[in-house]
TIKOL-95622 format. One record per residue (C-alpha): x negated, y negated, z. Coordinates in steps of 0.25 Angstrom, whole numbers, plus 5000, padded with zeros to 4 digits. Each point is the difference from the previous one (the first is absolute). Example, Ala and Ser with C-alpha at 12.3 -4.5 7.8 and 13.67 -1.06 7.14 Angstrom:
% residues 2
<rec <4951; 5018; 5031>>,
<rec <4994; 4986; 4998>>,
This chain:
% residues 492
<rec <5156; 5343; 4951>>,
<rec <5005; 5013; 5003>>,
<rec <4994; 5010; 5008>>,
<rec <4987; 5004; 4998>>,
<rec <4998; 5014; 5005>>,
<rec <4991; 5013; 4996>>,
<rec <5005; 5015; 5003>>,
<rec <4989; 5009; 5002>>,
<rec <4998; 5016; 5002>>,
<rec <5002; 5006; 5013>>,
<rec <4984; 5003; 5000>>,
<rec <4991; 4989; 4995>>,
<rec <4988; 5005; 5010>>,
<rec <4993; 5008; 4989>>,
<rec <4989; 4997; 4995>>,
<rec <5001; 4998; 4985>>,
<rec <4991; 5000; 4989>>,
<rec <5000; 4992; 4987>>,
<rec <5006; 5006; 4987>>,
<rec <4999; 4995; 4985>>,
<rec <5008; 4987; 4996>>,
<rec <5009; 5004; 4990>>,
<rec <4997; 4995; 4986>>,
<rec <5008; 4990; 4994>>,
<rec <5007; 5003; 4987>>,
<rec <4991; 5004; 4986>>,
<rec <5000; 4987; 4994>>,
<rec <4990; 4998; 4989>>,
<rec <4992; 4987; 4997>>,
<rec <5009; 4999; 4988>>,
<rec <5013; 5001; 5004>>,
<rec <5000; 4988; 5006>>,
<rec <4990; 4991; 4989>>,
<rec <5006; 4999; 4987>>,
<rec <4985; 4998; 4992>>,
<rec <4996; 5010; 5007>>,
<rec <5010; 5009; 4994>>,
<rec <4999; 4993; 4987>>,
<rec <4985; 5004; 4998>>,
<rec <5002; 5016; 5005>>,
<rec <5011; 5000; 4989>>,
<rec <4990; 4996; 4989>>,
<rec <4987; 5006; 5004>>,
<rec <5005; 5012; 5004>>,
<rec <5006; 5013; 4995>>,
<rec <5012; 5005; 5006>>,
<rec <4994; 5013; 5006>>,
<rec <4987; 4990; 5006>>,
<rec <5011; 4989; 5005>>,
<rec <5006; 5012; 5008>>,
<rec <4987; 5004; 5004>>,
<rec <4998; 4985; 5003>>,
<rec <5012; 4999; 5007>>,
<rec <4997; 5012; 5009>>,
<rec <4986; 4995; 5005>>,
<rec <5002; 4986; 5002>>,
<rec <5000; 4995; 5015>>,
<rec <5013; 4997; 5005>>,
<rec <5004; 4985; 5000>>,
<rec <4995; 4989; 5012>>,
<rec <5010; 4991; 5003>>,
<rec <4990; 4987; 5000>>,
<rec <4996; 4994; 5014>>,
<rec <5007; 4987; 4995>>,
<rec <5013; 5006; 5000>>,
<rec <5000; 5008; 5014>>,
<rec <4996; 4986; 5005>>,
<rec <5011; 4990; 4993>>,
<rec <5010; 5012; 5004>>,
<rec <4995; 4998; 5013>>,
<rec <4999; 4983; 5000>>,
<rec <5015; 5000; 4995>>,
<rec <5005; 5001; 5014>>,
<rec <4994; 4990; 5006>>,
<rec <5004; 4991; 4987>>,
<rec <5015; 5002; 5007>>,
<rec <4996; 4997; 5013>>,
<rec <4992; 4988; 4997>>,
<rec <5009; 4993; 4990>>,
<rec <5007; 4988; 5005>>,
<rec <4990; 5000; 5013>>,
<rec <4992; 4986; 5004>>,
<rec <4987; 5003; 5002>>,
<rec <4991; 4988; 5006>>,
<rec <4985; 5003; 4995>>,
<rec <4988; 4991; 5007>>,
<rec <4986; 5000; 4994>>,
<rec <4989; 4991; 5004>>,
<rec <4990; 4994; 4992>>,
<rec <4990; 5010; 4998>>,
<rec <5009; 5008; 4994>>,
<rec <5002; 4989; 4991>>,
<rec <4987; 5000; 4996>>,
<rec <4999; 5015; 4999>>,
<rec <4997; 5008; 4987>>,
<rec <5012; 5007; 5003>>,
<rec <5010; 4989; 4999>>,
<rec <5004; 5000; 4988>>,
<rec <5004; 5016; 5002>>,
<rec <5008; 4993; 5011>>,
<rec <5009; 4991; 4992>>,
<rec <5003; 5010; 4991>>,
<rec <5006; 5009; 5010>>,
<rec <5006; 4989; 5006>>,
<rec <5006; 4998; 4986>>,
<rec <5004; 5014; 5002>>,
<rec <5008; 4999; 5011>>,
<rec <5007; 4988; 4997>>,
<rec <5004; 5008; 4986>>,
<rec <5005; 5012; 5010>>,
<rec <5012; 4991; 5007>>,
<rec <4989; 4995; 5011>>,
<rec <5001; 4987; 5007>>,
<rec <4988; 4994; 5002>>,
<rec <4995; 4990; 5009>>,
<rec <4984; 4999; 4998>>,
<rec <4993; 4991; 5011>>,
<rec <4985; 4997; 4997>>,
<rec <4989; 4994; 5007>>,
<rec <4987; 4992; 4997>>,
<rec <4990; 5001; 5010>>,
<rec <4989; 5004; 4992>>,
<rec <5003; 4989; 4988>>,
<rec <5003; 4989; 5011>>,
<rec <4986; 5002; 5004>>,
<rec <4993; 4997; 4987>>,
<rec <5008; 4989; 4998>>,
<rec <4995; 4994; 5013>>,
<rec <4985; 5005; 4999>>,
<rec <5001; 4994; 4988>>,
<rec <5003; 4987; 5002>>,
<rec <4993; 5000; 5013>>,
<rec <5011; 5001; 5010>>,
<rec <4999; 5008; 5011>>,
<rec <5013; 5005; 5008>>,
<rec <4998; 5008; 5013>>,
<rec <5006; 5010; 5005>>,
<rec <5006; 5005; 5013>>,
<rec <5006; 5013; 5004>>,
<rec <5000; 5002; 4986>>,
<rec <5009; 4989; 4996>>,
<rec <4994; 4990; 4991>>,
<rec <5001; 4984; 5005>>,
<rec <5007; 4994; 4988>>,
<rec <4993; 4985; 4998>>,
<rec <5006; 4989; 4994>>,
<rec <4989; 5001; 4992>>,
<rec <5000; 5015; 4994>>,
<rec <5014; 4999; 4999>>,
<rec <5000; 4996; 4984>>,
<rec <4989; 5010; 4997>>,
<rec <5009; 5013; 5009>>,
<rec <5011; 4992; 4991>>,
<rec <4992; 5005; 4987>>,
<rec <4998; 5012; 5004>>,
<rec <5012; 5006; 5005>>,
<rec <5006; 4993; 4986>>,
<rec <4990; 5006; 4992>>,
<rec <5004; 5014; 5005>>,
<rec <5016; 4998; 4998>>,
<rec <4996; 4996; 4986>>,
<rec <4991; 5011; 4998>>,
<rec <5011; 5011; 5004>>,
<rec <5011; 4994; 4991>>,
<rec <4990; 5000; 4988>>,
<rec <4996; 5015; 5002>>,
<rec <5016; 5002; 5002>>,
<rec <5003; 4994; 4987>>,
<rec <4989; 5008; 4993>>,
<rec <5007; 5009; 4988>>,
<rec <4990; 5004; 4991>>,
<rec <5003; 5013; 4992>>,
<rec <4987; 5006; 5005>>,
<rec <5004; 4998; 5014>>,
<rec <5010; 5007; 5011>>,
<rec <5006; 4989; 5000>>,
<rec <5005; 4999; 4984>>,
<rec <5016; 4998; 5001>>,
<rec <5001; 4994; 5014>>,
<rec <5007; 4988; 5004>>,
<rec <4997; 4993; 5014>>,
<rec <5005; 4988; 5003>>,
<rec <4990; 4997; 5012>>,
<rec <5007; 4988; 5009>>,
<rec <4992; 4994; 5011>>,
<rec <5004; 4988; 5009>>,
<rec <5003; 4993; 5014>>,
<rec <5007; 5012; 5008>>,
<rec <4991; 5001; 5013>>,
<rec <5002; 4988; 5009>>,
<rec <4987; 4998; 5008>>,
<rec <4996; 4993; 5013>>,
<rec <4986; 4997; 5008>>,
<rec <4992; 5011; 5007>>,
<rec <4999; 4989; 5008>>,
<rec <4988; 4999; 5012>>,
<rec <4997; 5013; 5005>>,
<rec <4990; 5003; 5012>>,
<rec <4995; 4983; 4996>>,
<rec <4997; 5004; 4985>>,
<rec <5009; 4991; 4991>>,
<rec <5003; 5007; 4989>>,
<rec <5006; 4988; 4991>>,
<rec <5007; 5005; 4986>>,
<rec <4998; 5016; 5004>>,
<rec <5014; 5003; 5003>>,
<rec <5010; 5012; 5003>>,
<rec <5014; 5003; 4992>>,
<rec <5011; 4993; 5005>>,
<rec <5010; 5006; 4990>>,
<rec <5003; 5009; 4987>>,
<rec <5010; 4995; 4991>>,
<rec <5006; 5014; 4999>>,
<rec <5012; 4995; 4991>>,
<rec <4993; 4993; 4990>>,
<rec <4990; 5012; 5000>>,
<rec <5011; 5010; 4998>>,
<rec <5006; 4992; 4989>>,
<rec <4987; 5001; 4993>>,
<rec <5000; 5013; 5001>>,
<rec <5014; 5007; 4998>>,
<rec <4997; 4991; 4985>>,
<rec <4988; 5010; 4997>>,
<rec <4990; 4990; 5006>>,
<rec <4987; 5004; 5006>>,
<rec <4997; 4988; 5012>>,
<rec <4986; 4998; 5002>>,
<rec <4996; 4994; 5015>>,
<rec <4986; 4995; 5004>>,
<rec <4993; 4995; 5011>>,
<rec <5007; 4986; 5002>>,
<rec <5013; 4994; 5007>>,
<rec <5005; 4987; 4999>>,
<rec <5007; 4993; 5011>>,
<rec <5014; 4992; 5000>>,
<rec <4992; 4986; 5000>>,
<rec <4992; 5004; 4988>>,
<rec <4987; 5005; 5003>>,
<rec <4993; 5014; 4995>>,
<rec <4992; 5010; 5013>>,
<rec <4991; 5011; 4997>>,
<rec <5006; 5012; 5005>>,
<rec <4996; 5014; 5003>>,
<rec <5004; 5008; 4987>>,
<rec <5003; 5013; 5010>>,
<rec <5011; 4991; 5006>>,
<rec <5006; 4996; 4989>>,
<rec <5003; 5014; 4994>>,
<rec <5005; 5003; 5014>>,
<rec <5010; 4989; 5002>>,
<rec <5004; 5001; 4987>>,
<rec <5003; 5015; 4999>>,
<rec <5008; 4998; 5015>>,
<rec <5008; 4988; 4994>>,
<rec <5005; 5010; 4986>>,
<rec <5001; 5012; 5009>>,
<rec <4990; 5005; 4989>>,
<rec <4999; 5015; 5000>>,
<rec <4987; 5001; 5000>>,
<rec <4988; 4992; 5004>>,
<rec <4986; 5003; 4991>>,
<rec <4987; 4996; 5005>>,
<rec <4989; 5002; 4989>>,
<rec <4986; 4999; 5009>>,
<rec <4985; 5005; 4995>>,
<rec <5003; 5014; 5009>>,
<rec <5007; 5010; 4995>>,
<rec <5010; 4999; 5012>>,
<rec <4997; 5004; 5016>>,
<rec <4989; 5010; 5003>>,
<rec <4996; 5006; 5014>>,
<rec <4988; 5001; 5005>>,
<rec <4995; 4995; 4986>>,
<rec <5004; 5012; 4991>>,
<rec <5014; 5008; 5003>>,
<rec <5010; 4990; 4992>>,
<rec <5013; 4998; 5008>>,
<rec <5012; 5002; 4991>>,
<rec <5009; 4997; 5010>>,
<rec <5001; 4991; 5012>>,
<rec <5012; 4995; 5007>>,
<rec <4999; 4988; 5010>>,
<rec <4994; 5005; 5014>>,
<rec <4988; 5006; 4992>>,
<rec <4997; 4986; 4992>>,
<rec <4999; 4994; 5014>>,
<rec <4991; 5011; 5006>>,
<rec <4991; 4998; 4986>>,
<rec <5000; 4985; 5001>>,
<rec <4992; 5001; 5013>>,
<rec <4987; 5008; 4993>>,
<rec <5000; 4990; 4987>>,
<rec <4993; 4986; 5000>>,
<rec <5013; 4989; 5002>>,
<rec <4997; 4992; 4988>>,
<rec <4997; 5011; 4990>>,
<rec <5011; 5002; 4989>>,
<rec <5003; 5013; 5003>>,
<rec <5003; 4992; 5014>>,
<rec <5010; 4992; 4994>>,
<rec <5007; 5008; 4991>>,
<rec <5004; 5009; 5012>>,
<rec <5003; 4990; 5009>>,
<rec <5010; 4994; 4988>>,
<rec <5005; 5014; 4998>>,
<rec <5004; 5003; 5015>>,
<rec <5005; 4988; 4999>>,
<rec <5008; 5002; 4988>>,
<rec <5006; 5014; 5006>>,
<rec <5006; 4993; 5012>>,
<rec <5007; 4991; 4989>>,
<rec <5006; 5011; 4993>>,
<rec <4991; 5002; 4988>>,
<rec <5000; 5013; 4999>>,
<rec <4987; 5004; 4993>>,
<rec <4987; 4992; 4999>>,
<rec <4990; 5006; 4992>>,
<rec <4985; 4998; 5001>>,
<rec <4992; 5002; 4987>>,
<rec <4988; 4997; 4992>>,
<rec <4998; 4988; 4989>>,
<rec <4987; 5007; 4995>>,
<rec <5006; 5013; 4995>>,
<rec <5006; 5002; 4988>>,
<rec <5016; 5007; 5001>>,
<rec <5000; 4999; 5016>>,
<rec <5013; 4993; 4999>>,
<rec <5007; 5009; 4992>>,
<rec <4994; 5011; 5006>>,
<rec <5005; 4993; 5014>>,
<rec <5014; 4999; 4994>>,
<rec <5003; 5010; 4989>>,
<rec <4992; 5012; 5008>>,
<rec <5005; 5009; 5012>>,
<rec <4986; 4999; 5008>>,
<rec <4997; 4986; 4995>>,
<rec <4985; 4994; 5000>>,
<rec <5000; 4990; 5012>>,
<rec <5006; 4999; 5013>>,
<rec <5016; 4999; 5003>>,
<rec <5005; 4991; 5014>>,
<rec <5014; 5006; 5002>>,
<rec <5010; 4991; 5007>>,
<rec <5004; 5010; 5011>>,
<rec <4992; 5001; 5013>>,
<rec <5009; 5010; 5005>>,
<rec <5002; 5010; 4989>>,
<rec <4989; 5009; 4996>>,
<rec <4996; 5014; 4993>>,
<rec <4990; 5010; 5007>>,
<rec <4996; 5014; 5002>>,
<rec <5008; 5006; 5010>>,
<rec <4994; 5007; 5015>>,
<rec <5004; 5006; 5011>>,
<rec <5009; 4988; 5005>>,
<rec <5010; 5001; 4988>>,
<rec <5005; 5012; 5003>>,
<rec <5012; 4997; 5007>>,
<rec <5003; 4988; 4990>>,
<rec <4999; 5010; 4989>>,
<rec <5009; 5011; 5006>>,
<rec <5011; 4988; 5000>>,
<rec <4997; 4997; 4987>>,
<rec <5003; 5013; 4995>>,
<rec <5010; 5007; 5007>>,
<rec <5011; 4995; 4993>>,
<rec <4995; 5004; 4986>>,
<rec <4996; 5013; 5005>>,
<rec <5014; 5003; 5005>>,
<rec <5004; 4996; 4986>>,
<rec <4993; 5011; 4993>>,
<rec <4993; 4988; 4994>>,
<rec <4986; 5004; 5006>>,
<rec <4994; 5013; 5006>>,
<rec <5000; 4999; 5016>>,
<rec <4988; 4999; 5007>>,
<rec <4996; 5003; 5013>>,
<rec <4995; 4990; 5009>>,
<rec <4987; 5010; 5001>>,
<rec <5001; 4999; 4985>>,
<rec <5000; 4984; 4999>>,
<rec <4988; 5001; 5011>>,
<rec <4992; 5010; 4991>>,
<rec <5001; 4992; 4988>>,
<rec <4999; 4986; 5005>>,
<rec <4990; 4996; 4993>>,
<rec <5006; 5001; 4986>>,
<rec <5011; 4992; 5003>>,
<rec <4999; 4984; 4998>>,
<rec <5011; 4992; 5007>>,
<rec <5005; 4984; 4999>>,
<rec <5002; 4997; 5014>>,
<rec <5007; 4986; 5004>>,
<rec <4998; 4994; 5014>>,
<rec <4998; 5015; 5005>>,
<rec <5011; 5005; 4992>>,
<rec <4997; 5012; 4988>>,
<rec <5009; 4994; 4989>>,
<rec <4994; 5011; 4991>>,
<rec <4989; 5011; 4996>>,
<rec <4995; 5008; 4990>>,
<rec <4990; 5012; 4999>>,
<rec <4989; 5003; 4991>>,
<rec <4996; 5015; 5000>>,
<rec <4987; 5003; 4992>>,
<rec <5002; 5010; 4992>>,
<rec <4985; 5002; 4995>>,
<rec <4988; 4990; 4997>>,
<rec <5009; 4993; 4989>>,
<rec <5016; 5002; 5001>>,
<rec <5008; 4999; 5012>>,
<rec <5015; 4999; 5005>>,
<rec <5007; 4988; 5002>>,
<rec <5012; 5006; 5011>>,
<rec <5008; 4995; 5011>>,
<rec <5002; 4984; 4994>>,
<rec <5013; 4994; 5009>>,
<rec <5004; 4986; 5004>>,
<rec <5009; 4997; 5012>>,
<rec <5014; 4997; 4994>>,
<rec <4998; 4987; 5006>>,
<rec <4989; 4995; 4992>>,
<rec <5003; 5007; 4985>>,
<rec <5002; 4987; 4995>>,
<rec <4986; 4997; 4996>>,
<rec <4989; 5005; 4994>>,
<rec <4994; 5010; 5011>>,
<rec <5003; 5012; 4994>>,
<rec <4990; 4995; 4988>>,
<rec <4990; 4994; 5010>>,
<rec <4998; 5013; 5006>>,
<rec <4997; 5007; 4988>>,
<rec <4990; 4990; 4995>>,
<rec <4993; 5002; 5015>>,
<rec <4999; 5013; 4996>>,
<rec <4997; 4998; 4987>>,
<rec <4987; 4994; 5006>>,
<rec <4998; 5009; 5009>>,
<rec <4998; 5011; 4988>>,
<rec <4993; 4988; 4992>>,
<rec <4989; 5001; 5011>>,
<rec <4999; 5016; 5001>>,
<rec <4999; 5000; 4988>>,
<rec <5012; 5006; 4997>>,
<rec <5006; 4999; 4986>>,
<rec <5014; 5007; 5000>>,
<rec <5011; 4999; 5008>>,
<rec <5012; 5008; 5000>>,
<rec <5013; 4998; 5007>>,
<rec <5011; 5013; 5002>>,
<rec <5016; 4993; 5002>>,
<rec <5014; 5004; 4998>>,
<rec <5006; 4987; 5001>>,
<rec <4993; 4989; 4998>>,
<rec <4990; 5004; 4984>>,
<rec <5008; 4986; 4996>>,
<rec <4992; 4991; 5010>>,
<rec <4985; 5008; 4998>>,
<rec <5003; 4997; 4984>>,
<rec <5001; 4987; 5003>>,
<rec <4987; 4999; 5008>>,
<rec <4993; 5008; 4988>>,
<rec <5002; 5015; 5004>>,
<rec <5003; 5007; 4987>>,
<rec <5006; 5014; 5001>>,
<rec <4994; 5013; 4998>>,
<rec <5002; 5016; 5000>>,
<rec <4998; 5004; 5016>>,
<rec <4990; 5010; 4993>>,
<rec <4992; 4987; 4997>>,
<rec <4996; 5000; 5016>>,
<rec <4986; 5003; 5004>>,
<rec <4999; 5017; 5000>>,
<rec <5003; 5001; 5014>>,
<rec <5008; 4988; 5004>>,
<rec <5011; 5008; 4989>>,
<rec <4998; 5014; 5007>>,
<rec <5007; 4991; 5011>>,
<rec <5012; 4993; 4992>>,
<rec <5012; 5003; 5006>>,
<rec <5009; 5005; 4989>>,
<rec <5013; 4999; 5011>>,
<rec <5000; 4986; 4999>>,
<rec <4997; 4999; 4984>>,
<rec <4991; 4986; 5004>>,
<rec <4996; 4991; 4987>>,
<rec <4987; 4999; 4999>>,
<rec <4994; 4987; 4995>>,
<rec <4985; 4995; 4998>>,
<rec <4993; 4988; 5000>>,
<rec <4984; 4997; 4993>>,
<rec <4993; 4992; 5008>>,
């Protein structure tokens, strides 16, 4: 990526105020609708159809098109990707299943490998209650008899079967009318015993042993979507009951899967019971998974996700099975609609304080000797420090952005650099979407950028460009005319 930097006027310690967006172009609703058009020629006399024409509201591009043009992106990004999604049972049995499958239809049209693990639990149960078997439980591991073996069997089958019916549905009332999936399921985890843990034998419940990753990938790269449940078979032939948690995480570490779903009844990781985290990283799964009960779900899906970071899966996303969209909205939106476990404990984004300083001085030096950005003082940085957000890595600041408000609902975007080191990723576009969220929670809805060099890189983060007189009033009686900036703006 190239550098990502931000000029700014020598003086952006005013205070501004906000002035009027400009208004976009005098569109009618006809010029775009043909029957529109069609009925003003015919009802309407040339002199009322000018009339007409000159009192009609100006034409709303439809939500539903600012929303594909925003999905688009993230269809480029995606395509090609293995995705490994778990879901237990409940989810299953869930009204908003069948909502499921059809996104997970949509994916799979959109160039997505899947890998969709299941479990049972709650449909094991009412096979055993009803035939009158009982199979304890220890440390939330289910002892696996002889006995309840054929009816966990039925189960876990029945589930398989129902996912590759729901898969194969095409109905022309449906979202699925024109699909094909070819659904394959089969032997790919090799299982062994739990075994005899603190005296407790827990007989068939066993642990993944092995993924057959080649015979997985085969399935897939031939447009196949592999479905794994809950069971594993061993090399002399006999079938375990397996955690449905561990299968999807052996099995995304053995395909290097480029993301690892759980679908859970929350709506991802909450603290302190309301504030939904959108962001952890590792260290602060393990500081969460001390105040959460051991054998909760939202217990395991975070243990299985730290543990998939330390393997190199580089996102693990925690969602929710009961609401409708979350997983598009998950993978197709900026903010997303659950929780994201990034595989990099030692990279992060936060607000800058007082402690930065000195990194950020280092950080900018050299693109202020180029004329590339406008110096700053060290008293200056000090002053300003809490508009500027940094990535830091192990102590070091490997880049920093500033968000200025400009009045209760614009403000500017300045100062975005990354170390030269580092510009090979996606920072530059992880700053802005930290920023982006920081305005999101302000209440902020515009956000302006002022560049020489770099218009290019904030179009393709969806800045558009505007007329410097478009800047709030007293933001423009502040634009440097010396250094002819571009002005570019961005509706949150």
């Amino acid at each position: 990526m190239s550098t990502v930097i931000m000029p700014t006027s020598t003086d952006t310690s005013a205070s501004f105020t906000h002035g009027n967006a400009p208004l976009a172009d005098g569109e009618t609703m006809t010029d775009n609708n043909p029957i529109l058009a069609y009925h003003a020629m015919i009802d309407l006399p040339n002199t009322a159809q000018q009339n007409a024409a000159a009192t009609t509201p100006a034409y709303v591009t439809p939500p539903y098109v600012l929303w594909f043009r925003n999905f688009a992106p993230y269809i480029n990004t995606h395509r090609g990707k293995t995705f490994v999604i778990m879901f237990n049972g409940e989810a299953v049995n869930h009204d908003n299943f069948s909502h499921l499958i059809h996104d997970f239809a949509l994916l799979h049209s959109l160039g997505i490998k899947l890998v969709l693990v299941h479990g049972a639990r709650p449909q094991i149960d009412a096979n055993l209650a009803e035939n009158h078997i009982e199979t304890p439980m220890a440390d939330d591991v289910r002892i696996t008899t002889k006995e309840a073996m054929p009816y966990i069997l039925k189960a876990v089958g029945s589930i398989r079967l129902q996912i590759e019916a729901q898969l194969s549905m095409g109905l022309a009332n449906s979202p699925m009318y024109g699909s094909r999936i070819d659904a394959i399921s089969g032997n790919f985890v090799t299982a062994r015993p739990y075994g005899i843990r603190n005296g407790i034998d827990y007989q068939f419940t066993g642990e993944v042993r092995a993924i057959d990753a080649e015979a997985i990938h085969n399935n897939l790269i031939h447009d196949h979507v592999v479905i794994l449940g809950s069971m594993g078979y061993s090399a002399t032939g006999e079938v375990f009951n397996l955690l449905a948690e561990d299968v999807a995480l052996q099995a995304a570490i053995s395909l290097k899967a480029d993301k690892l779903i759980f679908l859970g009844e929350q709506t991802g990781i909450y603290k302190d019971g309301t504030h939904l985290l959108k962001e952890m990283i590792p260290h602060e799964v393990t500081r969460f998974l001390r105040d959460v009960p051991e054998n909760s779900e939202i217990a395991r899906f975070l243990r299985a996700a730290s543990d998939a970071c330390q393997y190199g899966i580089h996102r693990t996303h925690i969602i929710s099975y009961a609401k409708d969209g979350a997983l598009l909205e998950e993978l197709f939106t900026r903010d997303g609609s659950g929780t994201l476990i990034s595989h990099d404990p030692y990279e992060e984004i936060r607000r800058a304080d007082i402690d930065d300083v000195v990194g950020l001085i280092e950080l900018l030096e050299p693109l202020e000797e180029q004329g590339i950005l406008v110096r700053r003082s060290r008293e200056r940085l000090e002053s300003d420090i809490e508009n500027f957000s940094v990535i830091e890595r192990d102590g070091m600041v490997l880049g920093c952005a500033a968000l200025y408000p400009l009045n209760d609902q614009a403000a500017e975007v300045a100062c975005v650099a990354v170390h030269p080191d580092y510009r090979n990723g996606s920072r530059g576009a992880d700053l802005i979407a930290f920023l982006e969220q920081q305005a999101r929670s302000r209440g902020i809805h515009e956000l302006y950028v002022l560049t020489t060099r770099t218009a290019h890189w904030f179009v393709e983060h969806g800045f558009m460009e505007v007329p410097a007189e478009s800047l709030p009033a007293d933001r423009y009686a502040f634009y440097d005319n010396t250094r002819n900036s571009k002005v570019l703006k961005k509706v949150l």
